[in-house]
C-alpha positions as CSV (number, residue, x, y, z in Angstrom):
1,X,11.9,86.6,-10.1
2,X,10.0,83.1,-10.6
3,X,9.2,81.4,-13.7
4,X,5.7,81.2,-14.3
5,X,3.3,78.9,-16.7
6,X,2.3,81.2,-19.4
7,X,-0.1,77.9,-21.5
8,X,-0.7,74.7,-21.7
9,X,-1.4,73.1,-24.8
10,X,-2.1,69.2,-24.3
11,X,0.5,67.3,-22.5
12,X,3.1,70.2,-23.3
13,X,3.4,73.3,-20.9
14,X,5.1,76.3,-21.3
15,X,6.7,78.4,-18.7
16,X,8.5,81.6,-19.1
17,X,9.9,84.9,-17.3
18,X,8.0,87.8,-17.1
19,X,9.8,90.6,-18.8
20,X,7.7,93.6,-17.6
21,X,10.2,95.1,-15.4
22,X,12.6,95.6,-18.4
23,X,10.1,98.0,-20.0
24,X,9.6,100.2,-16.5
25,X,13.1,100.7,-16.2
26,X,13.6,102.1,-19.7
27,X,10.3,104.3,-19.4
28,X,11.3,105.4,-15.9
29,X,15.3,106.2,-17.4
30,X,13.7,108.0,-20.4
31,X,11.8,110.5,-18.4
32,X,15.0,111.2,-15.9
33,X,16.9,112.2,-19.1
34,X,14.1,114.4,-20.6
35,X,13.6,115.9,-16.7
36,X,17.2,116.4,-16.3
37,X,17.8,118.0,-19.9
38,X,14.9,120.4,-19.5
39,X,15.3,121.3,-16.1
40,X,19.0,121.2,-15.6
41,X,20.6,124.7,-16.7
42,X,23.8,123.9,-15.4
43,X,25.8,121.8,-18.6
44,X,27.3,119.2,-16.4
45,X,24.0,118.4,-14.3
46,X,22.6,118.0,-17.3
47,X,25.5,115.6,-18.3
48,X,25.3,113.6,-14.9
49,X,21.6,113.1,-14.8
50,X,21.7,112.3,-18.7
51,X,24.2,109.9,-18.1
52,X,22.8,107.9,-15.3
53,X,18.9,108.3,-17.3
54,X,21.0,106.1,-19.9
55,X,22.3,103.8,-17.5
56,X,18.8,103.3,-16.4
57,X,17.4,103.0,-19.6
58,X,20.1,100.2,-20.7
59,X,19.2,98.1,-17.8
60,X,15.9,98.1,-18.1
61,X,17.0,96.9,-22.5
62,X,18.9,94.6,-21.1
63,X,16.1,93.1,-18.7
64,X,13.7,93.2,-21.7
65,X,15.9,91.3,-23.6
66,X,16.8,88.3,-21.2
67,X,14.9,85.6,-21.7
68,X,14.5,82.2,-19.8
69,X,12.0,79.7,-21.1
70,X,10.8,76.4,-19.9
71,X,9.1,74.0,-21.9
72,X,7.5,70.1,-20.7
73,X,6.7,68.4,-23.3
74,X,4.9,64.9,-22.0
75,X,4.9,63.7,-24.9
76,X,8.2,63.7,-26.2
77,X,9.5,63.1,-22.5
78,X,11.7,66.1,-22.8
79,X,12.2,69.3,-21.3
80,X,13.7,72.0,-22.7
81,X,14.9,75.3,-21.4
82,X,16.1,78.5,-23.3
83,X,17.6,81.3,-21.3
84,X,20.1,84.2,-22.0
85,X,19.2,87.6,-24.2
86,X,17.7,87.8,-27.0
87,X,18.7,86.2,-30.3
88,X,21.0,84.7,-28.4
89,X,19.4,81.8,-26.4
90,X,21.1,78.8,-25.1
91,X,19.5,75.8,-25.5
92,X,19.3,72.9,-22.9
93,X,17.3,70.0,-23.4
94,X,17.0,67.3,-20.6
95,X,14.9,63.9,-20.4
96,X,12.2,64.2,-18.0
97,X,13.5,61.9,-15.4
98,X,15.0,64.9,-14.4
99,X,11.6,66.6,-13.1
100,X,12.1,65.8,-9.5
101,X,8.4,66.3,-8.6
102,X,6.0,69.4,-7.8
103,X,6.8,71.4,-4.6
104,X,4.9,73.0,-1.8
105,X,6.3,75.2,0.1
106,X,4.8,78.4,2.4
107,X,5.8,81.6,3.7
108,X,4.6,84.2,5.5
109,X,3.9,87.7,4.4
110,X,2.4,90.9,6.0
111,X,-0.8,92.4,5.4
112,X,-1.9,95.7,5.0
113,X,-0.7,98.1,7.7
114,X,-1.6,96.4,10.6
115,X,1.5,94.0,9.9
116,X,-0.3,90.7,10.8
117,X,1.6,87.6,9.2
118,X,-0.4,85.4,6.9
119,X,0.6,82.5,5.1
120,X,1.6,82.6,1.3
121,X,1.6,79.2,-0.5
122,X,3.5,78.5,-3.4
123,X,3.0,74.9,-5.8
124,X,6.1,75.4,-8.2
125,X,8.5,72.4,-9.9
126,X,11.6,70.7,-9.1
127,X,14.5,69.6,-11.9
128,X,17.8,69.0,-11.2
129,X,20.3,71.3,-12.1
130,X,17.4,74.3,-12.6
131,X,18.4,77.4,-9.7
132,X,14.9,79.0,-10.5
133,X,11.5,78.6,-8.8
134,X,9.0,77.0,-11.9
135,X,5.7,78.7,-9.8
136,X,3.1,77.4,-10.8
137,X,0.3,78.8,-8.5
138,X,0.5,81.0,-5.7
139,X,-2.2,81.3,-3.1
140,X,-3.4,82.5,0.3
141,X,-5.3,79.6,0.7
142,X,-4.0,76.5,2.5
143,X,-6.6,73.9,0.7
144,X,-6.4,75.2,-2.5
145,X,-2.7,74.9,-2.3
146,X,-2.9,71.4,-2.0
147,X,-5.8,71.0,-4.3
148,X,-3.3,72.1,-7.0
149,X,-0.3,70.5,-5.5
150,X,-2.4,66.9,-6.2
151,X,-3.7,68.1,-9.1
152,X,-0.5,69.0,-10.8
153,X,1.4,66.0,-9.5
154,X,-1.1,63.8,-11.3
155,X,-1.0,65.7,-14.1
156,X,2.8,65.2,-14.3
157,X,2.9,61.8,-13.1
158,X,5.3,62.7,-10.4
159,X,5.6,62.7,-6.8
160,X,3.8,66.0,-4.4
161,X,6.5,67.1,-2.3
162,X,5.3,68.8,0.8
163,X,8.0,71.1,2.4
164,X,5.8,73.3,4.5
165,X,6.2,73.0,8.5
166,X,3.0,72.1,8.7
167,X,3.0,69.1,6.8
């Protein structure tokens, strides 16, 4: 799952994972218990699809609860990232020499039935020592890729870093 910009407030941006999922898998683990406790008349079918309901249900709490944050602050001439569950964040803050640049980079993805390959672009950010993808727009369309690839690495004062075959 990619981070993604949720505002931008100034010379500060934030970014953040979507926790959505978290919610589905507790919704979707609720109504296997209820199905499996109603329907089930046989004790230990009921136990078995209660228990793995529950299992669902405390993955999709745990999803809801994780957290990971990203915040630029121009400014300041910080970032700072928060990740982990919920209260419990870790707190990393880094100096913004550390933003490497903004990113393009493309991939191909099918379309509709016919399975025809079409290209997906993504503009996302590069720091050093952060594993995820900071997407910041995502987009069928090759010149409005780089429309926001330029735009962003002006925005940023940082370097466009093109890393699609097509160059």
């Amino acid at each position: 799952m990619e981070l993604s910009l949720i505002r931008e407030e100034g010379r500060v941006f934030y970014f953040s994972y979507p926790s959505n999922d978290g919610k589905v898998w507790c919704i979707f683990g609720a109504v296997i218990c209820f199905l499996g406790y109603v329907g089930i008349p046989n004790l230990l079918g009921q136990i078995l699809v209660l228990l793995f309901g529950g299992i669902l249900s405390t993955v999709g709490i745990f999803m809801f609860l994780w957290r990971h944050n990203l915040r630029i602050d121009l400014q300041k001439r910080h970032i700072v990232r928060q990740f982990g569950t919920w209260p419990h964040l870790k707190t990393e803050t880094r100096h913004l020499t550390d933003l490497q640049g903004v990113v393009l980079t493309s991939t191909s993805s099918a379309s509709g039935m016919s399975a025809s390959y079409r290209p997906f672009w993504f503009v996302s950010l590069s720091i050093y020592g952060v594993d995820r993808v900071l997407s910041i727009d995502e987009t069928y369309d090759k010149s409005t890729a780089y429309k926001k690839l330029d735009m962003w690495a002006r925005k940023l004062n940082v370097i466009a870093i093109d890393r699609t075959d097509k160059g």
